[in-house]
N, C-alpha and C positions, 0 to 999 in steps of 0.2 A: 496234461490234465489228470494225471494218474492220481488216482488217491481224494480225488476234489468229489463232493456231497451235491446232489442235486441243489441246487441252486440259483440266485443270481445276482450282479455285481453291478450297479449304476456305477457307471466312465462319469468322468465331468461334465458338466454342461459346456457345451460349443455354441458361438454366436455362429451366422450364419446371412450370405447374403445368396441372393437366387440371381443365376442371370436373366435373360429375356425370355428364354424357353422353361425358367423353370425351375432349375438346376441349380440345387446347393451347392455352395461354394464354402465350406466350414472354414471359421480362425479362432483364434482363442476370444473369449469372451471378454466383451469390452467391459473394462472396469467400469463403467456406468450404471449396470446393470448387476447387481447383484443379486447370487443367487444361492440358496443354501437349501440342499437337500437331507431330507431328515433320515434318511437310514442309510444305512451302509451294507455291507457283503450279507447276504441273509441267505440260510441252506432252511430248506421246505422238506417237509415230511411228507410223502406220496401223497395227492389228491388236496395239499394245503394250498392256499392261497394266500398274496400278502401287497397291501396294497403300499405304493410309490408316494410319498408326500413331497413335497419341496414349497418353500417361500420363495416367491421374487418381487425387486423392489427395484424397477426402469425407475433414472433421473429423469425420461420422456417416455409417454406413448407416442402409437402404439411401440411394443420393444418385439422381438422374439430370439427363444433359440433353442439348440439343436440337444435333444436328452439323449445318451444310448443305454441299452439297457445289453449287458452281456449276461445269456442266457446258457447254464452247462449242464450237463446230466451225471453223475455220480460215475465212476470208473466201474465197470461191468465186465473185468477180465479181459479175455480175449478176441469180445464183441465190438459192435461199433457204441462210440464215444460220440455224442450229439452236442456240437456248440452252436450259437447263433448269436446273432446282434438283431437286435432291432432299436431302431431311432426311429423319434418321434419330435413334431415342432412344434414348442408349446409358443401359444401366443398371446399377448398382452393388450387388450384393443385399447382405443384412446375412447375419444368421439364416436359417433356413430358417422360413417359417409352417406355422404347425400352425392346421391347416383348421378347429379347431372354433373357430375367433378367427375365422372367416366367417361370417355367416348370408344366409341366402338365403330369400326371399318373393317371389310373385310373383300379380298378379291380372286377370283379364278386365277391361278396357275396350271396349265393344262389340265391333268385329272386330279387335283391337291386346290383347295378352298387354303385359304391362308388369316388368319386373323390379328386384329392387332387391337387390345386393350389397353388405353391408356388410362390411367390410374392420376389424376391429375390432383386430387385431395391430400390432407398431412394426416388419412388414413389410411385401414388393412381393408381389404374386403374379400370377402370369402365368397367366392361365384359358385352358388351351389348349382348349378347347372347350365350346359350350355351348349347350343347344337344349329346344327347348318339345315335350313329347312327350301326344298325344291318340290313340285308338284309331288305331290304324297309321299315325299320320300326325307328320309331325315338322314344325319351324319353326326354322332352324339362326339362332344367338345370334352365331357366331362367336368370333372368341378376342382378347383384351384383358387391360391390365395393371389388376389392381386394385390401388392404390395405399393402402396404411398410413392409419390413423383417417379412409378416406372412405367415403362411399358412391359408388356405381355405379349408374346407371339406363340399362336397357337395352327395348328394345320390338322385340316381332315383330309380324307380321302373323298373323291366324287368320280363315279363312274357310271353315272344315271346319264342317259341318252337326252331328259329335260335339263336344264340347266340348274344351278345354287338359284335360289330367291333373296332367301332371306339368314343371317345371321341372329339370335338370337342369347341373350346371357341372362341371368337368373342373380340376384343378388336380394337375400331378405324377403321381403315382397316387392322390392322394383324389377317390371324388366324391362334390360334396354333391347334394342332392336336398331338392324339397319341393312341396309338392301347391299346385296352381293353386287359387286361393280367387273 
């Protein structure tokens, strides 16, 4: 990187599928999906800022996929040299989901609460919150995209001497709920 100007460098767009847990899985971007990002290699003058554009145009919703952004610091002699990547998943909604195309179960595994979202709808949803609820104690699930005919598995920790109750997720303003088995 010797000699390279503060900066940074948008990679390609990557499509992207998640497994159960989660976890992107990147490939190259289905040509279904096009996508064109508006600027290219751009070097910033100390304390500048500079914003990312891009068009995309899915033959279907919802679509989504995977942006990296490679981020570097100017050569500084005999000091340390700063790179990074950060990615980010842009998404495309369709429709709006209607929550009861979700269901939710969830069951003890000795000290691990285990959960299963199924996404039954032909859309995205975005679980802005979501946590395992036992006599006054909670176990927060955090927030994740549930993704169109998958399921989702998610697991907490439980170490509370009371048992799990309840299972709870957050989407929009629906929430679903349902009793820890």
């Amino acid at each position: 990187m010797s000699g390279m100007s503060p900066g940074w460098s948008p990679a390609v767009p990557r499509d992207s599928d998640a497994d159960e847990h989660g976890a992107a899985r990147p490939h190259p971007l289905d040509p279904a999906l096009n996508v064109r990002i508006t600027s290219e290699r751009v070097e910033l003058a100390p304390g500048a800022s500079r914003q990312i554009s891009f068009d995309a145009s899915p033959a279907q919703t919802p679509a989504w996929f995977l942006f990296d952004l490679q981020v570097h610091t100017g050569a500084r002699g005999a000091g340390l040299t700063v790179a990074m990547e950060i990615s980010s998943i842009v998404i495309i909604h369709g429709g709006n989901l209607d929550p009861r195309d979700v269901t939710l179960s969830a069951h003890r595994d000795g000290p691990r609460v285990l959960v299963e979202v199924d996404n039954n709808s032909p859309g995205l949803a975005r679980v802005d919150s979501g946590e395992i609820v036992g006599h006054r104690k909670q176990a927060d699930l955090g927030t994740f995209i549930s993704i169109h005919t998958r399921k989702r598995l998610l697991q907490a920790n439980w170490k509370e001497a009371n048992p799990p109750e309840t299972v709870r997720i957050q989407i929009g303003r629906k929430r679903l709920a349902a009793a820890v088995q």
